[in-house]
C-alpha positions as CSV (number, residue, x, y, z in Angstrom):
1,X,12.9,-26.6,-16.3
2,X,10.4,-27.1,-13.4
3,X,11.4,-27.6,-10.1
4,X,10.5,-31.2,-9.4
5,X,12.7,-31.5,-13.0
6,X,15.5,-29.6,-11.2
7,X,15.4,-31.9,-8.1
8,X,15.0,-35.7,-10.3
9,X,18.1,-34.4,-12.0
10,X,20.1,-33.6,-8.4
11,X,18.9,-37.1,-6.7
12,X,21.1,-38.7,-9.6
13,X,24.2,-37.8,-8.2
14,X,23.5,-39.8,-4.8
15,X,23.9,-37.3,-2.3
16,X,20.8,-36.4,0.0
17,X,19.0,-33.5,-1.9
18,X,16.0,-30.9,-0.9
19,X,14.5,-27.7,-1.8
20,X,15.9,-24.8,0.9
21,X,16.0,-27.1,3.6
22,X,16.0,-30.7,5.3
23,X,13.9,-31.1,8.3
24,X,16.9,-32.9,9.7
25,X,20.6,-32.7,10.2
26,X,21.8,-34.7,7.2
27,X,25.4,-36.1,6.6
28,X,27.7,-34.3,4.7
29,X,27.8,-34.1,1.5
30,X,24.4,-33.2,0.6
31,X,22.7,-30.4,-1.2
32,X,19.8,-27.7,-1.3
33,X,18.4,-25.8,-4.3
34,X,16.3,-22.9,-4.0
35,X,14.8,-20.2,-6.4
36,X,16.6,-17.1,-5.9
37,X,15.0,-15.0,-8.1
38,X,12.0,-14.6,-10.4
39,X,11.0,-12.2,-13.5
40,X,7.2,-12.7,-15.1
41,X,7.3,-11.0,-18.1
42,X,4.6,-11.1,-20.8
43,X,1.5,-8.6,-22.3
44,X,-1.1,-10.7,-21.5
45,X,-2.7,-13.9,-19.7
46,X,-1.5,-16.0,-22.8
47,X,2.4,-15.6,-23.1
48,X,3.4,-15.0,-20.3
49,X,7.2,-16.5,-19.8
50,X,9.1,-16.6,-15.7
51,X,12.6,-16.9,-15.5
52,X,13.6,-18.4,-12.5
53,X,17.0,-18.3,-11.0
54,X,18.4,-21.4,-9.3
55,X,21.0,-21.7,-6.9
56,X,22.1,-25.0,-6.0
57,X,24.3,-25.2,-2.7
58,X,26.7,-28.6,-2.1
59,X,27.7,-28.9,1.5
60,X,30.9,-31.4,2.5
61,X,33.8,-31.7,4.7
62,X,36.2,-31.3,1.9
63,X,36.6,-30.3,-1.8
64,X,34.6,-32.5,-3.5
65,X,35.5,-32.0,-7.2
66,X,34.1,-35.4,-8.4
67,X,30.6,-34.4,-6.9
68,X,31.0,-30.9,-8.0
69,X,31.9,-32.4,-12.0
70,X,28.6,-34.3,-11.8
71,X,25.9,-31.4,-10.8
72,X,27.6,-29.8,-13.6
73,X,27.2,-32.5,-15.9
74,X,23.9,-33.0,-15.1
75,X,23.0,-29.6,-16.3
76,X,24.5,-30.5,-19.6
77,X,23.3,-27.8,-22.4
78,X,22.7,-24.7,-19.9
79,X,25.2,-22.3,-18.4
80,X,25.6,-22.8,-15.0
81,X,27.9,-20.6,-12.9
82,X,30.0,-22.5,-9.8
83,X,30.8,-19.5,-7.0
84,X,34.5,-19.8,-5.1
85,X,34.0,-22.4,-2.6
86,X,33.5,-20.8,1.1
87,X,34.3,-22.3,4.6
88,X,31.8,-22.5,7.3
89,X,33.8,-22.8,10.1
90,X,31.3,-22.4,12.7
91,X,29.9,-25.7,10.4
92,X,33.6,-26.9,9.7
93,X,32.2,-27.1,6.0
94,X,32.6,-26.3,3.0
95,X,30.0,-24.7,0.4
96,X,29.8,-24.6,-3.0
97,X,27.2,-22.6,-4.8
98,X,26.1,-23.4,-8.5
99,X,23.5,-20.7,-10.1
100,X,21.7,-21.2,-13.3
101,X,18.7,-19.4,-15.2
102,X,15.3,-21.5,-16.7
103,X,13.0,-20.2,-18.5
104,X,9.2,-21.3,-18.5
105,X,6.1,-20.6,-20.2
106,X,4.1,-19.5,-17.3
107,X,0.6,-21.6,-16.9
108,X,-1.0,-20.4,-14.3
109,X,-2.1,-16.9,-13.4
């Protein structure tokens, strides 16, 4: 799954959504992605596979469980892994971190 996929499929859950950051303050709850990691694997120029790992952060004021239901539901068919929630309080929010592996045939070089 590319990342333009990855963000389509977060915009359907109606919360403001961007990769790493917003260039403004947004209104809770909203959402970032990011690629936390990358592996390249492959023998040549030709099969070359990356396996990117996503981490998928929900910000909000309060435990959002019905938000929280629909990222993972949106992600149907691949294992995603939802971290203990963790209070900002310097942000008086709440995070909740999702993390998932995609693999990808690797097109440019």
């Amino acid at each position: 799954m590319k990342l333009n996929e990855i963000k389509d499929k977060l915009q359907t859950v109606g919360i403001p959504v961007s990769y790493l950051k917003f260039p403004t303050p947004q209104q809770l709850p909203y959402c970032v992605f990011y690629v936390s990691g990358q592996e390249i694997r492959g023998a040549d120029q030709k099969s070359m596979i990356e396996t990117l790992s996503i981490a998928i952060e929900l910000y909000s004021d309060k435990k959002r469980t019905d938000i929280e239901t629909q990222i993972e539901s949106i992600f149907d068919g691949i294992e995603i892994t939802k971290n203990s929630d963790v209070f900002l309080p310097d942000e008086n929010m709440i995070m909740t971190v999702f993390e998932f592996d995609t693999i990808n045939k690797r097109t440019e070089v």
